[in-house]
C-alpha positions as CSV (number, residue, x, y, z in Angstrom):
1,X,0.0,0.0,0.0
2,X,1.5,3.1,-0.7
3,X,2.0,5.6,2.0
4,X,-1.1,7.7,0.8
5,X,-2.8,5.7,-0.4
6,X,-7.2,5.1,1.4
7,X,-7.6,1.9,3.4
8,X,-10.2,-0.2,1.2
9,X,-13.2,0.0,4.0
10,X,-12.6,4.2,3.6
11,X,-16.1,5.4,4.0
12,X,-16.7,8.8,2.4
13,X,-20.0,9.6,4.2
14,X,-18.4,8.8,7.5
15,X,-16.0,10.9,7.3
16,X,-18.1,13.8,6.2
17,X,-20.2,13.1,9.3
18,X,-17.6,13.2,11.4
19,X,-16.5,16.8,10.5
20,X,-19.8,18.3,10.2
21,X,-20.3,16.9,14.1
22,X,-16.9,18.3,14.7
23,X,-17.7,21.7,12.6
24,X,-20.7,21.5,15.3
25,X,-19.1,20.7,18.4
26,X,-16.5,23.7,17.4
27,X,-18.9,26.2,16.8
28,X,-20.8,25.6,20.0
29,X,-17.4,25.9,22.1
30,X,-16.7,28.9,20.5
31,X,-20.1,30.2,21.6
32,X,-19.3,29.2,24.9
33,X,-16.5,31.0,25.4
34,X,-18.1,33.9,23.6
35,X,-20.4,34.1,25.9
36,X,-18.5,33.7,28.9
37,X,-16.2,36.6,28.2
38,X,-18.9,38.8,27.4
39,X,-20.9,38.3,30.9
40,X,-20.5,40.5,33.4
41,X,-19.4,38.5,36.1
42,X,-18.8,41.0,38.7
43,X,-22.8,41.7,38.3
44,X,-24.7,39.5,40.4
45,X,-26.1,36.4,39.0
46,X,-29.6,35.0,39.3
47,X,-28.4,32.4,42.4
48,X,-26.2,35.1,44.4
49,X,-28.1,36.0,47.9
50,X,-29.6,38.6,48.7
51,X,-27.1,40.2,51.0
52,X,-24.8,43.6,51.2
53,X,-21.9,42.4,49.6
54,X,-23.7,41.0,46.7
55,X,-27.7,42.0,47.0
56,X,-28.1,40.4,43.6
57,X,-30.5,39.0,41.5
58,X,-33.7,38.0,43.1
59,X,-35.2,34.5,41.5
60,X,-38.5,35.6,42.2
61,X,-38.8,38.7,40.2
62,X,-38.4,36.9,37.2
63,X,-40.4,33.9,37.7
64,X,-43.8,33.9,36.0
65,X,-46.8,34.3,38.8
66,X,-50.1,34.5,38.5
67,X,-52.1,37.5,40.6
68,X,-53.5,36.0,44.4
69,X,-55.3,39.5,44.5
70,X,-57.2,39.7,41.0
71,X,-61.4,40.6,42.3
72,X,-59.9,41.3,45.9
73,X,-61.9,44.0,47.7
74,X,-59.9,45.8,50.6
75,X,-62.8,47.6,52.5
76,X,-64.4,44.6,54.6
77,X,-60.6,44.3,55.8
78,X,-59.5,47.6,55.9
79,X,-61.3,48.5,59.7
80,X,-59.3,45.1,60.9
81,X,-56.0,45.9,59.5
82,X,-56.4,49.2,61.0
83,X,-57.5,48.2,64.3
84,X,-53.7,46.9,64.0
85,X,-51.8,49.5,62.9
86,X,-53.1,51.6,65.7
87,X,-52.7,49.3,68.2
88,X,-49.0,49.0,66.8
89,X,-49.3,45.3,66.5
90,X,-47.3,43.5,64.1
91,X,-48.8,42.5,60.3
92,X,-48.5,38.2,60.4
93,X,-50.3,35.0,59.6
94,X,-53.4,35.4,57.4
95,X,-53.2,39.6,58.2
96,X,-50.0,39.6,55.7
97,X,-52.3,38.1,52.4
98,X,-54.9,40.7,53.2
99,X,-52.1,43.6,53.6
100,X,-50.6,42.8,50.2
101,X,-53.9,42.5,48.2
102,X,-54.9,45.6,50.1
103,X,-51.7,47.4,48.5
104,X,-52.6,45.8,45.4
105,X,-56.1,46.5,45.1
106,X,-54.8,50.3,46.9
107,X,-57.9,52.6,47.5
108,X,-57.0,56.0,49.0
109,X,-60.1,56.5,51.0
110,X,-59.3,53.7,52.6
111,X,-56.2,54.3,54.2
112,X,-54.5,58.1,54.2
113,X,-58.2,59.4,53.1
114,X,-56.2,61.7,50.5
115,X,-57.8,63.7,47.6
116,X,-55.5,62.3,44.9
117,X,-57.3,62.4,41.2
118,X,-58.5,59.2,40.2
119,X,-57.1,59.7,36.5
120,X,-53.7,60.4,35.3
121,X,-53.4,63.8,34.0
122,X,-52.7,63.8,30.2
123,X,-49.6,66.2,31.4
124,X,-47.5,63.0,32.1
125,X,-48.8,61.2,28.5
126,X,-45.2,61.3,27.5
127,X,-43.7,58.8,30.3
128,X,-44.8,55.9,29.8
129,X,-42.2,53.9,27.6
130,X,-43.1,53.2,23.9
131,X,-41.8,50.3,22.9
132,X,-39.9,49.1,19.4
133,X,-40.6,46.0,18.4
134,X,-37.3,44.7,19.7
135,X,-38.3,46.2,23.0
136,X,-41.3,44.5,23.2
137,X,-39.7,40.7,23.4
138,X,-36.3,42.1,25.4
139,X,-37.8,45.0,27.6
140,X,-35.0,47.4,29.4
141,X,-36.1,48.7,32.8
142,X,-36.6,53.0,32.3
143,X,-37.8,53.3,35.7
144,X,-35.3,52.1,39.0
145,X,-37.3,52.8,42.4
146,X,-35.1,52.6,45.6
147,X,-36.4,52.6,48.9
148,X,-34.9,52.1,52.5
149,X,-37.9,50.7,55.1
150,X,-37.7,50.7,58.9
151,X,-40.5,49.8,61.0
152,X,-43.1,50.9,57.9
153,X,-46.2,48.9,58.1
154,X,-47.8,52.1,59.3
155,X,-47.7,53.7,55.9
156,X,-47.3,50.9,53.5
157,X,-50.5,50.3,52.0
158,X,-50.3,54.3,50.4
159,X,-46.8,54.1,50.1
160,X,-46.4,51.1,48.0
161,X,-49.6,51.4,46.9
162,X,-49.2,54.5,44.8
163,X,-45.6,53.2,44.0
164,X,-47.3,50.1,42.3
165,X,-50.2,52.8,40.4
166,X,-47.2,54.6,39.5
167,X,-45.2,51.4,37.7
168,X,-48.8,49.7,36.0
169,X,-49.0,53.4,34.3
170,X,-45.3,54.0,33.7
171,X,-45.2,50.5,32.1
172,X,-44.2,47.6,35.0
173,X,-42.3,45.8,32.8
174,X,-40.0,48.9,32.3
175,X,-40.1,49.1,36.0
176,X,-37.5,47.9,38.7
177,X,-38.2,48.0,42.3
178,X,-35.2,47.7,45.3
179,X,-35.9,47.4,48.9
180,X,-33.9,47.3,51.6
181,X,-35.6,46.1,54.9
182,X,-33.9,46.4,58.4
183,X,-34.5,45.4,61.7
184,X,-38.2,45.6,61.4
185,X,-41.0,43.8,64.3
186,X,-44.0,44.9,62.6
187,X,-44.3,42.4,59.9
188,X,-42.6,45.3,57.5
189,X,-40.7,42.3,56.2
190,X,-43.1,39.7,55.4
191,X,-45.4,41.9,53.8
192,X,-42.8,42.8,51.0
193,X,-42.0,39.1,51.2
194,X,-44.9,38.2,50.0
195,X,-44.9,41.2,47.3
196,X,-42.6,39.3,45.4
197,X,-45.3,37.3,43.6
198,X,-47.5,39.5,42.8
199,X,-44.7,42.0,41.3
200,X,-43.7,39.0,39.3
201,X,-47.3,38.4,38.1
202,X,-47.2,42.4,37.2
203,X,-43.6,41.7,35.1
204,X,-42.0,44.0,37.7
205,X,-38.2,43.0,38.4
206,X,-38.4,43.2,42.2
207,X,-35.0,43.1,44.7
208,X,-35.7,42.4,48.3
209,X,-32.5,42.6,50.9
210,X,-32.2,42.8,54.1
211,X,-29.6,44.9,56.7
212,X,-29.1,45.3,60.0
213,X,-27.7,48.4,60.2
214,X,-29.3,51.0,63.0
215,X,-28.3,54.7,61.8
216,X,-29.7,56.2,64.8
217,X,-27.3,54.0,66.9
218,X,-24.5,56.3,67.2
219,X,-24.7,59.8,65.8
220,X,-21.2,59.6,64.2
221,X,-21.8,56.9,62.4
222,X,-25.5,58.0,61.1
223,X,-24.3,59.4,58.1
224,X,-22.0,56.6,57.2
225,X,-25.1,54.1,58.0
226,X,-27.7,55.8,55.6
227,X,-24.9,55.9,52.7
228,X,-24.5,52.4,52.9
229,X,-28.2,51.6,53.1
230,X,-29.0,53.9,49.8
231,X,-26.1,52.7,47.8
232,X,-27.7,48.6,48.6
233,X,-30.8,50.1,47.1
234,X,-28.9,51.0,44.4
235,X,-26.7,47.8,44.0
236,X,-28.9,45.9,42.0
237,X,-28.6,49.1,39.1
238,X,-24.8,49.5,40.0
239,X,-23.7,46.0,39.9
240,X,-25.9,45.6,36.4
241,X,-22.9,47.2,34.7
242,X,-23.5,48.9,31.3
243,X,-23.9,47.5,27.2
244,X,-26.4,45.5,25.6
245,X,-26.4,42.7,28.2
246,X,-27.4,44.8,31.0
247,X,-31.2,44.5,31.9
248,X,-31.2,48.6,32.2
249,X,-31.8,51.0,29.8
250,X,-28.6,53.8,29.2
251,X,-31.1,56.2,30.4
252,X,-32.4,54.9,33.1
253,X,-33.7,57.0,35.8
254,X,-34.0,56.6,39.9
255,X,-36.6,57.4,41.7
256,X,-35.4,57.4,45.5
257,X,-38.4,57.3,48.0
258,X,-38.4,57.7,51.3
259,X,-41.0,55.9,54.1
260,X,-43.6,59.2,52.8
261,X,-47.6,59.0,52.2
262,X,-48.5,60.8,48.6
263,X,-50.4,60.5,45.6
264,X,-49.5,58.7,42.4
265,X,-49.4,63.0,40.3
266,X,-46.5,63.6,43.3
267,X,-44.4,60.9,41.4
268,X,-45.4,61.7,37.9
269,X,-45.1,65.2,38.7
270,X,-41.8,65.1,39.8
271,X,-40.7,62.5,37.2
272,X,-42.2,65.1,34.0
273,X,-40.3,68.4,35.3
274,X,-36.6,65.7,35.5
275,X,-37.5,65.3,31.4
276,X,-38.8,68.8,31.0
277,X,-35.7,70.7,32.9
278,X,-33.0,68.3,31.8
279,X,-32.6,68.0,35.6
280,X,-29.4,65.9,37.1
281,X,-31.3,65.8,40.6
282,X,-35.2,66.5,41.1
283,X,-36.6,67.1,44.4
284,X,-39.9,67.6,46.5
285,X,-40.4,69.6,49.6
286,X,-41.1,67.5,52.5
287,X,-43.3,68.5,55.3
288,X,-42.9,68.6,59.5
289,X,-47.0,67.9,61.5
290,X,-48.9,70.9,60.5
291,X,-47.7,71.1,57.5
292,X,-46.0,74.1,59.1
293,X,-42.4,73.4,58.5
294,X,-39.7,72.4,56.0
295,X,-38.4,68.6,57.0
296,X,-35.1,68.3,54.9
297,X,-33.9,71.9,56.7
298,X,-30.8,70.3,57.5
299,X,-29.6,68.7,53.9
300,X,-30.5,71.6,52.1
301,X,-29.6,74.5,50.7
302,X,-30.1,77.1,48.1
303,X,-28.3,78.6,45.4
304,X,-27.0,81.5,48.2
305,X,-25.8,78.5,49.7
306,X,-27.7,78.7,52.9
307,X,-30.6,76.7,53.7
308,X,-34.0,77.2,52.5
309,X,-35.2,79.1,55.9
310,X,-33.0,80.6,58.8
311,X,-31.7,79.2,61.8
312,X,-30.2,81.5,64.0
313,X,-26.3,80.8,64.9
314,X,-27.5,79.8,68.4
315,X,-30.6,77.6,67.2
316,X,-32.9,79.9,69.3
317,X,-35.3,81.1,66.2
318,X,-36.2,78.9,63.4
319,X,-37.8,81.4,60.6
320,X,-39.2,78.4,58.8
321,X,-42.3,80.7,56.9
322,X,-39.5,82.8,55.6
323,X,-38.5,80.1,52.4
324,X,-35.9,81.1,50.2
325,X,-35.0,84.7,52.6
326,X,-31.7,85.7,51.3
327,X,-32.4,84.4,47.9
328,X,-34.7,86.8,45.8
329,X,-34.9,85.0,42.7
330,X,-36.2,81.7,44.1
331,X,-38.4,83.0,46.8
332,X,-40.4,84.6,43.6
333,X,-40.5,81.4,42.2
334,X,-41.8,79.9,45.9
335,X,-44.3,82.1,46.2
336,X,-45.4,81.0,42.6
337,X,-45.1,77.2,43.2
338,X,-43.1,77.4,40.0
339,X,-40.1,74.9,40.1
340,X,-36.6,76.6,41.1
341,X,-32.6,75.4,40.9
342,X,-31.1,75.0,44.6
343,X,-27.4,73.7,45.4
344,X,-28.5,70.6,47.7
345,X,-32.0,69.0,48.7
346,X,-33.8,65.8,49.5
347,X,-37.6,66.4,50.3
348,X,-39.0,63.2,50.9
349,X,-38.2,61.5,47.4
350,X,-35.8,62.6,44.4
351,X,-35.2,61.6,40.5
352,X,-31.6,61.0,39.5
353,X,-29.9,60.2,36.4
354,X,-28.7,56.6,37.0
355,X,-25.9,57.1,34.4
356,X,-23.3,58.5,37.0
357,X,-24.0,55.9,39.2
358,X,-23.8,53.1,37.2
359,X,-20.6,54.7,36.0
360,X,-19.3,54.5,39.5
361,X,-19.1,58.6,39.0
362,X,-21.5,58.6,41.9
363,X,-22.9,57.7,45.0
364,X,-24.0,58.3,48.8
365,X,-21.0,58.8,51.1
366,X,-20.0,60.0,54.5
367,X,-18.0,62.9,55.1
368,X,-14.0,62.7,54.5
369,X,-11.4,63.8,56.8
370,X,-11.4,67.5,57.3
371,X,-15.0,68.2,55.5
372,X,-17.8,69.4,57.1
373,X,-20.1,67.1,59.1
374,X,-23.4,67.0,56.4
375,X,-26.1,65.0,54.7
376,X,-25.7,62.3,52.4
377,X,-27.6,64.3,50.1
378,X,-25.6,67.0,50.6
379,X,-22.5,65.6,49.5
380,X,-24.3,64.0,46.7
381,X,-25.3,67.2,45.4
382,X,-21.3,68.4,46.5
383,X,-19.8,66.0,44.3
384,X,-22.6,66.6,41.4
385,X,-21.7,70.0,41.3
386,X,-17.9,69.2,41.5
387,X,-18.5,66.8,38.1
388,X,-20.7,69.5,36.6
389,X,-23.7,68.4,36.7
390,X,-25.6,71.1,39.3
391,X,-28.7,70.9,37.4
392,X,-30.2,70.3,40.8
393,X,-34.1,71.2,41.1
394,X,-36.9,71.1,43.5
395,X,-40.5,71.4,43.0
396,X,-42.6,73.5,45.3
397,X,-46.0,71.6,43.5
398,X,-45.0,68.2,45.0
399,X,-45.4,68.5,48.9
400,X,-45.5,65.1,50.6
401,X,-44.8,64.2,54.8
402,X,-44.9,61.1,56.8
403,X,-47.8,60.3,58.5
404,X,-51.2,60.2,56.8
405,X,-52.4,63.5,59.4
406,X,-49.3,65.3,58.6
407,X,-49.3,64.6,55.1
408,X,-53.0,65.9,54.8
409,X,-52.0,68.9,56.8
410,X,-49.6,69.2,54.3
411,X,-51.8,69.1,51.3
412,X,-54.2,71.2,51.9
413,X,-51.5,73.8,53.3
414,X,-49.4,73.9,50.7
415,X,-51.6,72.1,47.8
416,X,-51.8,69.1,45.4
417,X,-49.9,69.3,42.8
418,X,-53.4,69.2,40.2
419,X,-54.1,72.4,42.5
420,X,-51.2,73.9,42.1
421,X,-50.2,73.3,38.2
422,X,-53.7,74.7,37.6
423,X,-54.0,78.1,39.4
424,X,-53.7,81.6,38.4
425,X,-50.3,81.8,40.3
426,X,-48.3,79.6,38.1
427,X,-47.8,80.6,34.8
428,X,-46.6,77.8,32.5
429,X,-44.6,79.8,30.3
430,X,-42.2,80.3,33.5
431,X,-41.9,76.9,33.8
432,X,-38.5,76.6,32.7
433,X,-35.4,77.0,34.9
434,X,-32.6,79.4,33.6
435,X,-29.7,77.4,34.7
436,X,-26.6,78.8,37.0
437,X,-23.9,76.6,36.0
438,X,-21.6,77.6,38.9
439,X,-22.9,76.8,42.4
440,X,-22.5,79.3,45.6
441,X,-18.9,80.0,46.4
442,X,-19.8,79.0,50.0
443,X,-21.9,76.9,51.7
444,X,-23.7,76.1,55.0
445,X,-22.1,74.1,57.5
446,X,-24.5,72.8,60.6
447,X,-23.4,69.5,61.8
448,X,-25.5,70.8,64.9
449,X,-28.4,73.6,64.3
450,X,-26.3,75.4,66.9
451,X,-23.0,75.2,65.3
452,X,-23.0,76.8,61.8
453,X,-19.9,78.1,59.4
454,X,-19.3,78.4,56.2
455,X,-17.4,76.3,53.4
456,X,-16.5,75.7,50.4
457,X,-19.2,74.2,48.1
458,X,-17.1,72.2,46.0
């Protein structure tokens, strides 16, 4: 036989099979490895817990589910559930099934007895997400809500049920929802729990974690506490990373709430004057019982760089119906409910541009050595300013507190937003902020009421 020369018993058809299943098997390696490289695997995967290092992926929210609460009707157990809630009783056993449908089935009169409109303003037609076609099969969340809860069974049912209103007419598929839940004894925790189906039957991507973590343990450390907590909320955004594998749209936007009652138009609201102004950092005004006075005095301040009412040096005198005193320009646009720039603020809730923080650019942090003592907000808006992007706004319209009496107080002291967007006062064709792109040379510093200096803002 000569050297290359085929054995008789060569099979041509064999052989062909062989390296088509080989052509196959090479291919699928390849993809393999493709694939591998391309995931990123410092994003949390769909088995990592739910914890700080790594809150992760929760199974849950992406598990089909079908509704427990479709045809529930929350008034025959709305007296019972109250009976609880004032008795400051924890929300367990059969109590947690009718808490959830309650905040799924959310009536108003029910609960914080607020006048919220029962439609959606055709003012906010423009935020829902319209999807491509591609979209429609591969939808990116638009919409990241972050909240930190404590002890919160008391205002739950408004609170995530105008959170949950908000997402069906935003889109809930576009929608992500982060929780963190700490240290809680009145069934805060097994009420968002048993959320997670019911988000999942919605097509909500829903994050649950947990941390024990007590800012109000030791004043040093609150700061330091409540950064960590809001950047957990965050983590499942953060740790997403960017490109076309991430679940998140490039422009997705944050919507940081706080444990507040308020209607489904303060959300919307605040959410259409972010698009309208081009805003970095969109705020509402927060309300003490009594509607009387500002909450957030001590994280913010204005574009004088002082905070939005005076406190003298000694703490004595708070001037708190004085709003805006040593700044002219936005204590016109206060008195007209008209929407205003300001260096720093928190109110209750806020929109951000999730770009900086997924681009590590951002996020909440505790004073370094040798900086003033101040809010994580604060510093936020500090560093914002410091990257350019000082587009900071707040929204006189959108007033919201923390109990249902003190949020009604609220209302009907300083108006719903409906109220307010349609009176003579505010003239729409002032609507739009005139930027400052340089913040206030100086700055309030109050670690304590009583001790107050100035600083540098950036």
């Amino acid at each position: 036989m000569y050297p290359n020369s085929l054995p008789m018993n060569f099979n041509v058809r064999q052989v062909q099979g062989h390296l088509f299943r080989l052509t196959v098997s090479t291919a699928c390696l390849c993809l393999s490895v493709f694939l591998y490289v391309s995931v990123d695997w410092s994003a949390p995967q769909l088995s990592a817990s739910l914890d700080l290092s790594n809150p992760g992926y929760d199974p849950d929210a992406i598990v089909p589910a079908i509704s427990t609460c479709n045809g529930f009707n929350p008034a025959p157990v709305a007296e019972a559930l109250d009976e609880t809630l004032t008795a400051k009783l924890p929300i367990n056993g059969s109590a947690v099934d009718d808490f959830v449908c309650s905040i799924m089935t959310h009536n108003m009169s029910l609960t914080a007895k607020l006048d919220c409109p029962t439609e959606i303003s055709p003012r906010y037609a423009d935020l829902p997400i319209k999807p491509s076609s591609r979209a429609i099969s591969n939808p990116k969340v638009k919409y990241f809500f972050a909240l930190d809860l404590y002890q919160a069974t008391h205002i739950l049912l408004p609170l995530m049920g105008t959170i949950i209103e908000t997402m069906r007419f935003l889109g809930p598929e576009y929608c992500a929802l982060s929780i963190v839940e700490g240290r809680s004894t009145d069934g805060t925790y097994d009420v968002l729990d048993r959320l997670k189906s019911e988000l999942a039957a919605m097509g909500v991507r829903y994050y649950l974690s947990t941390n024990d973590l007590n800012p109000k343990a030791v004043w040093e450390d609150r700061i330091k506490h409540l950064s960590t907590l809001r950047n957990q909320a965050l983590s499942p955004l953060t740790s997403a990373g960017v490109g076309k594998f991430s679940p998140y749209a490039a422009d997705t936007t944050i919507l940081f709430i706080n444990d507040i009652v308020l209607c489904v138009e303060d959300l919307l609201e605040l959410l259409y004057q972010h698009q309208l102004q081009h805003a970095k950092m969109t705020c509402a005004f927060d309300w003490n019982a009594g509607g009387g006075s500002f909450y957030d005095s001590w994280v913010s301040r204005s574009m004088s760089g002082n905070l939005f009412f005076e406190i003298t040096h000694d703490a004595k005198y708070w001037l708190t119906q004085d709003m805006f005193f040593d700044d002219t320009p936005s204590q016109e646009r206060y008195a007209r409910h008209l929407p205003l720039q300001v260096y720093a603020c928190w109110g209750g809730m806020v929109i951000l541009d999730a770009a900086p923080f997924v681009q590590r650019k951002l996020e909440f942090r505790n004073h370094r050595d040798g900086e003033c003592h101040m809010g994580e907000p604060t510093l936020l808006a500090k560093d914002m300013w410091g990257q350019g992007l000082g587009k900071i706004l707040a929204v006189p319209a959108v007033n919201v507190a923390y109990e249902y009496k003190a949020t009604r107080e609220a209302k009907k002291g300083r108006g719903y937003v409906h109220d307010r967007i349609t009176s003579g006062n505010y003239k729409p064709d002032m609507e739009l902020i005139e930027w400052n792109d340089e913040p206030p040379a100086k700055i309030k510093c109050m670690p304590l009421f009583n001790k107050q200096s100035w600083v540098e803002s950036t």
